[in-house]
MDTraj code that builds the backbone (N, CA, C; nanometers):
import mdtraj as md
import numpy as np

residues = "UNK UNK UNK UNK UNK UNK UNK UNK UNK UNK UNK UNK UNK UNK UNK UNK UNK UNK UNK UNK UNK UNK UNK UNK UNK UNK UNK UNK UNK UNK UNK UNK UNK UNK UNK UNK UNK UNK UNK UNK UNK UNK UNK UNK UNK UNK UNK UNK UNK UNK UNK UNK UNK".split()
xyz = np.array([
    [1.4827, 0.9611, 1.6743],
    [1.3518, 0.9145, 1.7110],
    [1.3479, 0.8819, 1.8593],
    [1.2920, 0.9797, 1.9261],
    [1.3405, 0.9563, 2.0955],
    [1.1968, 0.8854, 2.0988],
    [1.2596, 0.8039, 2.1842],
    [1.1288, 0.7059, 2.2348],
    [1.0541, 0.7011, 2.4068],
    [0.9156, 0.7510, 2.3895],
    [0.8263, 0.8440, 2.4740],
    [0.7774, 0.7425, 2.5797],
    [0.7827, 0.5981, 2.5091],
    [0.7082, 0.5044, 2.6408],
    [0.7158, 0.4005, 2.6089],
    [0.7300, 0.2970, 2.7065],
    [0.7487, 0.1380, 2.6889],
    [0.6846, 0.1136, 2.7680],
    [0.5394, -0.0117, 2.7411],
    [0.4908, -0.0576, 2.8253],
    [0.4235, -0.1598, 2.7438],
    [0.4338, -0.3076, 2.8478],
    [0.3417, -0.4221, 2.8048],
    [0.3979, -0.4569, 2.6456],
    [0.5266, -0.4277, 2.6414],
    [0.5650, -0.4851, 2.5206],
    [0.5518, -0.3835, 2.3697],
    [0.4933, -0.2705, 2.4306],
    [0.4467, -0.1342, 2.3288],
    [0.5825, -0.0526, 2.3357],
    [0.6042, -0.0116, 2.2169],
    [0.7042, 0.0928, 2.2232],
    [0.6374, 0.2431, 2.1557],
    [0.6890, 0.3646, 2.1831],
    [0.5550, 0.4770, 2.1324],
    [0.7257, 0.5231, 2.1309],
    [0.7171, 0.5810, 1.9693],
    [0.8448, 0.6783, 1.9979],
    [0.7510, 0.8260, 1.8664],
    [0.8375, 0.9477, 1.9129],
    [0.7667, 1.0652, 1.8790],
    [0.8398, 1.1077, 1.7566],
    [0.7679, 1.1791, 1.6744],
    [0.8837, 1.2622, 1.5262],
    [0.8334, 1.4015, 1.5419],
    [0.8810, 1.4959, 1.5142],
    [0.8133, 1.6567, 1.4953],
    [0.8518, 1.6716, 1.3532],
    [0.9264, 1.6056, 1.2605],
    [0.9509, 1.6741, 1.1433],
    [0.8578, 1.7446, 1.0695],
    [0.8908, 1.8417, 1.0346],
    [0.7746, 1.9751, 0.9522],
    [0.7803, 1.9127, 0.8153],
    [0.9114, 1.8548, 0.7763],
    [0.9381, 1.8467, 0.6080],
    [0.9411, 1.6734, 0.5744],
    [0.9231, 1.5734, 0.6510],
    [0.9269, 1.4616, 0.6484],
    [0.8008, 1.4238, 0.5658],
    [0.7743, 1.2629, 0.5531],
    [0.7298, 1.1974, 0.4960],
    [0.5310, 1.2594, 0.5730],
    [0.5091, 1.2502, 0.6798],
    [0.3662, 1.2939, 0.7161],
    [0.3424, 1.4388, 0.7509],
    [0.4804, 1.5405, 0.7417],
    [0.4578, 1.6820, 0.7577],
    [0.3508, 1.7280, 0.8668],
    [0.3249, 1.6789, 0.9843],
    [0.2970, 1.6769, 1.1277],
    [0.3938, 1.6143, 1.1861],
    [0.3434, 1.6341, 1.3486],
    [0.4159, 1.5876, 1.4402],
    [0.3522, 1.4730, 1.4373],
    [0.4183, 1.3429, 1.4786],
    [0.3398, 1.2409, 1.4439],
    [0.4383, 1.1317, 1.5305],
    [0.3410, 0.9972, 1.6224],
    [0.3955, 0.9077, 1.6756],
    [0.3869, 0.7978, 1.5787],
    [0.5294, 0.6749, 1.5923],
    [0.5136, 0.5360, 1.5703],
    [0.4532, 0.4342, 1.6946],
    [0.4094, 0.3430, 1.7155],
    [0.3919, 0.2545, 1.7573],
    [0.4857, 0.1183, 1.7192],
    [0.4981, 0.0517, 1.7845],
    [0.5163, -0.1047, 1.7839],
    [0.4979, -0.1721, 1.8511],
    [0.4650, -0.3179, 1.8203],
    [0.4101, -0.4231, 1.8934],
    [0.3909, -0.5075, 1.8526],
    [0.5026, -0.6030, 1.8664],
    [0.5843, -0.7425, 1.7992],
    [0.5864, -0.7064, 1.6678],
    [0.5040, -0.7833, 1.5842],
    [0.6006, -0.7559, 1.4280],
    [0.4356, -0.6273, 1.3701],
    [0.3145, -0.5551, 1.4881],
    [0.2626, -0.5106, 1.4412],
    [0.3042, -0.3321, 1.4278],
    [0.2956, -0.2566, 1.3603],
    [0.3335, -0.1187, 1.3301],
    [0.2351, -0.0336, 1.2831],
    [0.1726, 0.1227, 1.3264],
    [0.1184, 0.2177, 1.3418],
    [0.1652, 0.3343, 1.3345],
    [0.1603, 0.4500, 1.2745],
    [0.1416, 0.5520, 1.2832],
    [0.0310, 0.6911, 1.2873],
    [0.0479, 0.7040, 1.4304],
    [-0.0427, 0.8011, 1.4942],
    [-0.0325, 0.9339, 1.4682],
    [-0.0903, 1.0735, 1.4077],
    [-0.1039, 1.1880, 1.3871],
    [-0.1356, 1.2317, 1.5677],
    [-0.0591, 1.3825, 1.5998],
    [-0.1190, 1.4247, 1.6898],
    [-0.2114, 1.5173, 1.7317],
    [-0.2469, 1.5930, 1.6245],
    [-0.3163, 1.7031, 1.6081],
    [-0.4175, 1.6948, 1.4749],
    [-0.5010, 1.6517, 1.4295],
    [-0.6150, 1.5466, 1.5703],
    [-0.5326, 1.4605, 1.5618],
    [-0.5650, 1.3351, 1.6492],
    [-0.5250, 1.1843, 1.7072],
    [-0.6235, 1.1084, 1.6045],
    [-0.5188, 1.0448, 1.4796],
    [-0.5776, 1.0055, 1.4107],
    [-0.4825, 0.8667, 1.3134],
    [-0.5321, 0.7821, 1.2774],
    [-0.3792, 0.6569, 1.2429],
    [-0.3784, 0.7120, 1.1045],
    [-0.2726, 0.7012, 1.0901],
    [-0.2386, 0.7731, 0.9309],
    [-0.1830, 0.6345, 0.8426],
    [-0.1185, 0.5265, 0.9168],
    [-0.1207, 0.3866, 0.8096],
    [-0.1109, 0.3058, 0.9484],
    [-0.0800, 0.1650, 0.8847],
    [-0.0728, 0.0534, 0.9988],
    [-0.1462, 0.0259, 1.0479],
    [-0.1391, -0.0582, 1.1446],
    [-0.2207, -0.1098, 1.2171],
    [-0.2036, -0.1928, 1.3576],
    [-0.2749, -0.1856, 1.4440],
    [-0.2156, -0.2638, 1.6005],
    [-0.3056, -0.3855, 1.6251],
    [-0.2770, -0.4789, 1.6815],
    [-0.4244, -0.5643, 1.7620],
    [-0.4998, -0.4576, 1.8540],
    [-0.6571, -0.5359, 1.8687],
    [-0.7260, -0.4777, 1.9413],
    [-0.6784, -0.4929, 2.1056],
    [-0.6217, -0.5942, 2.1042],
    [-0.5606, -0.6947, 2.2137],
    [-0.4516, -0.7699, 2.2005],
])
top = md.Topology()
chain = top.add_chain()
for i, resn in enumerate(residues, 1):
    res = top.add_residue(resn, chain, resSeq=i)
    for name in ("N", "CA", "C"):
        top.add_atom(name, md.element.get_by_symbol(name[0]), res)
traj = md.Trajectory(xyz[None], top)
């Protein structure tokens, strides 16, 4: 899970697995104890959730 960006306490790391659990390429998020997962093709949250702020 190579991890794409750190900023302001955000971590964004990337997956491409074809055969995994969301079968897209697909980012995690984190941010403190909150967790997201982002689809990239469309850009869309597939579970989780972040603050607005």
């Amino acid at each position: 899970m190579p991890e794409v960006s750190r900023f302001y306490g955000i971590i964004v790391r990337i997956f491409t697995e074809t055969q995994g659990r969301h079968h897209l390429p697909h980012v995690h998020v984190y941010y403190q104890a909150d967790r997201a997962i982002y689809s990239l093709d469309p850009i869309e949250l597939l579970t989780g959730s972040l603050p607005k702020r």
